[in-house]
C-alpha positions as CSV (number, residue, x, y, z in Angstrom):
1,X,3.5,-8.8,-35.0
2,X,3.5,-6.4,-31.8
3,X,3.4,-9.8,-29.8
4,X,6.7,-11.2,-31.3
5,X,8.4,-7.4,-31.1
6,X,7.1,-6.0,-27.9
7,X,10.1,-8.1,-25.3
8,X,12.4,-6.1,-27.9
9,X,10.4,-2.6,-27.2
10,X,10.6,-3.2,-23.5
11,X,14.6,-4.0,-23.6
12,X,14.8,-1.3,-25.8
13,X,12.9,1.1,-23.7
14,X,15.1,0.3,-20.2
15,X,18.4,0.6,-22.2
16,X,16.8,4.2,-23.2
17,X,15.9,4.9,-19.8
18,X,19.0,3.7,-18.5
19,X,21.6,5.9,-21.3
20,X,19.2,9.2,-20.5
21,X,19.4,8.8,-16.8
22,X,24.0,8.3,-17.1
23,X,23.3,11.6,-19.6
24,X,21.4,13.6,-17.7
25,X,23.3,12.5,-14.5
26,X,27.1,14.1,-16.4
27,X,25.0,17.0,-17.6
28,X,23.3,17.9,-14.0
29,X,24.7,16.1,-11.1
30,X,24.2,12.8,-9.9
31,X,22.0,14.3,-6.8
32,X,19.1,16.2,-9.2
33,X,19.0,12.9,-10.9
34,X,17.9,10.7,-7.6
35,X,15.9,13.5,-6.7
36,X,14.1,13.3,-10.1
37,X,13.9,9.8,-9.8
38,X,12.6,9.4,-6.4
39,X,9.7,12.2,-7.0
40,X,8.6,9.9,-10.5
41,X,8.1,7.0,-8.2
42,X,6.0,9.3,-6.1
43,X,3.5,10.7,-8.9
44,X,3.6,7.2,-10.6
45,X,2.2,5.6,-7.6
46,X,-0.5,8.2,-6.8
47,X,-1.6,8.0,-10.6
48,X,-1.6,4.3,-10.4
49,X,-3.8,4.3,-6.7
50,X,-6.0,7.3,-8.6
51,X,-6.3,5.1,-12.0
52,X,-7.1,1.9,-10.1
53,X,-10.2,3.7,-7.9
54,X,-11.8,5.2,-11.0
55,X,-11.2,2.0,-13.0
56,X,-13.6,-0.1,-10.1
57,X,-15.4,3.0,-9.7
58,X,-16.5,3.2,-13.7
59,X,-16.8,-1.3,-13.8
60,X,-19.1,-1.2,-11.0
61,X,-21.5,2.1,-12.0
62,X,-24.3,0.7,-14.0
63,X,-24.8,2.1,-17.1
64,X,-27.4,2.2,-20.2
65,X,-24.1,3.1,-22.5
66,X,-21.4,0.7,-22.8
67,X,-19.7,3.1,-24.5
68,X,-19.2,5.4,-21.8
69,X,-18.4,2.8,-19.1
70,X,-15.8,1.5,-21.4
71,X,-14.3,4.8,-22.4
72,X,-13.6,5.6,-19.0
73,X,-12.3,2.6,-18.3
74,X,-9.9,3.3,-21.1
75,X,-8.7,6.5,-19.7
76,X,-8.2,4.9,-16.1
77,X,-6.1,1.8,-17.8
78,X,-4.0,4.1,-19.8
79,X,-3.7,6.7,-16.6
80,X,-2.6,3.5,-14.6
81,X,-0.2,2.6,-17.8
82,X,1.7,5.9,-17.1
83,X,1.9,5.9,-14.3
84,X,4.0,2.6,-14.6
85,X,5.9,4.4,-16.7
86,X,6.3,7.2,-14.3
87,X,7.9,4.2,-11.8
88,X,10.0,3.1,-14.5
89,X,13.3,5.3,-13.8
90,X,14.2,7.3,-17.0
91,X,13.6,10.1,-19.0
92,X,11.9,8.4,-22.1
93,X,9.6,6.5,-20.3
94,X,8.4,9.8,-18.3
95,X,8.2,11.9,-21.7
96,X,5.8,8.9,-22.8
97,X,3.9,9.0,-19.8
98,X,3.4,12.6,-20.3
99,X,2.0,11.6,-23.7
100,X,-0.2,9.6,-22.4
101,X,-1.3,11.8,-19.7
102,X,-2.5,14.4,-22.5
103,X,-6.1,14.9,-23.7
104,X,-5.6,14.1,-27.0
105,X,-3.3,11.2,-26.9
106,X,-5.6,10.0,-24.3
107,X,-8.7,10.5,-26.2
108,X,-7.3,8.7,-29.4
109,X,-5.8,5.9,-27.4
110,X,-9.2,5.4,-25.5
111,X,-10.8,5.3,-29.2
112,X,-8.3,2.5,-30.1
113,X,-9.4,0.5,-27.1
114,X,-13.0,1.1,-27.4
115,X,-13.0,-0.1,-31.5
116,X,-10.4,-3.0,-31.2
117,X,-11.0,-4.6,-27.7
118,X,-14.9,-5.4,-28.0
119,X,-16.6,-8.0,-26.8
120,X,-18.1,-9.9,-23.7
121,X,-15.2,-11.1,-21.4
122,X,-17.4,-13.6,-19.4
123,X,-17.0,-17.2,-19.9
124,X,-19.4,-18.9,-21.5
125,X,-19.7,-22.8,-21.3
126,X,-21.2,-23.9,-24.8
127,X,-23.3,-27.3,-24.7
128,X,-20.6,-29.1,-22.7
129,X,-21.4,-30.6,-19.6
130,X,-19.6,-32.1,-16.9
131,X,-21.6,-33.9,-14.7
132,X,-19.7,-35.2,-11.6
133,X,-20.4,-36.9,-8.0
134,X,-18.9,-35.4,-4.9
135,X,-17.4,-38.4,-2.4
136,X,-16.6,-37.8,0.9
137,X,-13.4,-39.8,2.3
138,X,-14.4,-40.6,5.8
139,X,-10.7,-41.8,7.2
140,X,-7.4,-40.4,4.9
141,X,-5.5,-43.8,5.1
142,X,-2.6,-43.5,7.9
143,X,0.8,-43.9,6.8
144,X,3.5,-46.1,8.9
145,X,6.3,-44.2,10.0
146,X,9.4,-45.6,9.0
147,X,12.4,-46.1,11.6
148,X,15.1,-43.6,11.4
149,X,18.0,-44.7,9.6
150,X,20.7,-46.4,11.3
151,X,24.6,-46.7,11.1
């Protein structure tokens, strides 16, 4: 159901963005809102370069617990998720990043992840198997070059 509704969210979300940035622009000047724009794009960015360390910092520690590897991968991914939404001009898409960015939104969301995306993500071949001969072509054939076209 999210799958079908979620290009719906999103549209719904910029249009959002889009009305509380024209509101807040007639409320405070068009100058405060460029300013607040171009300072989101800054602390999106650095949350996203921060997230994206600790995500291959926490993937590449070995650990005994998967659970704690994969909760702090979980609170990487979701601080990399806002700050997309940080980048994302708007007010409603900063007042959910902010959610996200708390402790206890965080913690529950990284809960979510942890008991509904399980599993091992490596690729595992079954029984089939594909047994094949390398050849090596020792000339590619030449092609002719054609004469140019004439009038």
């Amino acid at each position: 159901m999210l799958r079908r509704h979620f290009p719906i969210m999103v549209l719904g979300l910029l249009f959002a963005d889009l009305a509380s940035l024209i509101w807040l622009g007639g409320l405070v000047g068009i100058l405060l809102v460029l300013t607040l724009v171009i300072l989101d794009i800054f602390i999106g960015s650095a949350l996203i370069r921060r997230s994206g360390a600790n995500i291959f910092t926490v993937l590449n520690t070995p650990a005994s617990d998967r659970k704690t590897v994969s909760g702090g991968a979980a609170q990487s991914l979701l601080g990399a998720m806002a700050g997309l939404l940080f980048i994302i001009p708007g007010i409603v898409s900063d007042f959910i990043a902010l959610a996200l960015l708390l402790p206890w939104t965080s913690q529950r969301m990284a809960g979510f992840f942890e008991t509904n995306i399980t599993g091992d993500f490596a690729l595992h071949g079954g029984n089939a198997v594909i047994d094949v001969e390398a050849v090596e072509i020792a000339d590619p054939p030449k092609l002719g070059s054609n004469p140019p076209l004439e009038r």
